[in-house]
C-alpha positions as CSV (number, residue, x, y, z in Angstrom):
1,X,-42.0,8.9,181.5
2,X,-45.4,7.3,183.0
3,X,-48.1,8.4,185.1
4,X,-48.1,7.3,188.7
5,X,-51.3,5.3,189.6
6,X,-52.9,7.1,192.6
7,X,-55.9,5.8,195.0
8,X,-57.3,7.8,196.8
9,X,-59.3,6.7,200.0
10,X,-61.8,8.5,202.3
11,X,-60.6,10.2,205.1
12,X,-63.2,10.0,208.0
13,X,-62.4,12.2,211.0
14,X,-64.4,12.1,213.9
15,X,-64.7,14.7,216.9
16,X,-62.8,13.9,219.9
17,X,-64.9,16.7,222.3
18,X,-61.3,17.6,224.1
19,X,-59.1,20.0,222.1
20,X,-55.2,19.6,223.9
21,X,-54.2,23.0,222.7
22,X,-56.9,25.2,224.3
23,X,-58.6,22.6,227.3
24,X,-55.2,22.0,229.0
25,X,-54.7,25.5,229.5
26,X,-56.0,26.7,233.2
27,X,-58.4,29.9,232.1
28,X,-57.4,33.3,232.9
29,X,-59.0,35.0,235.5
30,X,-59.9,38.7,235.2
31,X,-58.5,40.6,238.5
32,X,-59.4,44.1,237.7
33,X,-60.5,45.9,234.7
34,X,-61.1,49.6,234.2
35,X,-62.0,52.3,231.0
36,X,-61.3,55.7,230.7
37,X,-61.3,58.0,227.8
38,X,-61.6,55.2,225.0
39,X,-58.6,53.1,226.6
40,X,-59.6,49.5,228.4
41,X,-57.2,48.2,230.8
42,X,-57.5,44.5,232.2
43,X,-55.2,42.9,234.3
44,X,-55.1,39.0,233.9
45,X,-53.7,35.9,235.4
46,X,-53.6,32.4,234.9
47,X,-53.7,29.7,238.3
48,X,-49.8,28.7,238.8
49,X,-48.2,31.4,236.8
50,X,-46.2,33.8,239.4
51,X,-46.9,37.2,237.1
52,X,-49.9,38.6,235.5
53,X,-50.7,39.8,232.2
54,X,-51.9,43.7,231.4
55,X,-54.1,44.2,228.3
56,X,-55.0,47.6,226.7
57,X,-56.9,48.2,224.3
58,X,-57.2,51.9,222.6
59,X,-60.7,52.4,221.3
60,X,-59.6,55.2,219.2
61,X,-56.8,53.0,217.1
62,X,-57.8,49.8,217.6
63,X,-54.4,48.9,219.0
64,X,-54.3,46.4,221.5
65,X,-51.4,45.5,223.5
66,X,-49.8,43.1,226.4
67,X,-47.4,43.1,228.8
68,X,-46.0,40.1,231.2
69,X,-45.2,41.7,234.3
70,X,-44.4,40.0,237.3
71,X,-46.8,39.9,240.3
72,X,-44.6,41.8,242.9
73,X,-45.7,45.0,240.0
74,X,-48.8,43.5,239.2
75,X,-51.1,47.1,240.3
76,X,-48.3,49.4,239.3
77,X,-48.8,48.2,236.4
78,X,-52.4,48.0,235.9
79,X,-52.3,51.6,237.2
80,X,-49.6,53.3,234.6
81,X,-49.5,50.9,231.8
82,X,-47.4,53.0,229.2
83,X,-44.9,53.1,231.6
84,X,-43.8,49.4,231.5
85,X,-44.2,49.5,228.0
86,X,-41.4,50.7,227.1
């Protein structure tokens, strides 16, 4: 058995200032946020998407949760978020 001859040449990588995965993405927009007794709600959406996203965050546990809901539900939602949780 013999040794396979290897060369090894520099690789140089040069920044390209636009990242594809994160710039084509349209930002998200914060509609409404609100905190109460160590729990942060945040209702998000994104231009051309029909539905909106609710985050909550539990400052007590450190869980953090969202939920797709559609826009027709969008302050429902943001209102009583454990109850599209489930």
């Amino acid at each position: 058995m013999t040794t396979p001859n290897t060369t090894e040449r520099p690789l140089h990588l040069a920044a390209t200032g636009h990242d594809s995965f994160v710039d084509d993405l349209d930002p998200v927009h914060e509609l409404d946020a609100r905190s109460a007794n160590g729990l942060e709600v945040a209702l998000l959406w994104r231009r051309g998407d029909p539905g909106v996203t609710v985050r909550v965050d539990d400052l007590h546990t450190g869980v953090r949760f969202e939920l797709a809901v559609p826009g027709a539900d969008a302050l429902d939602a943001f209102q009583h978020p454990f109850a599209y949780a489930g």
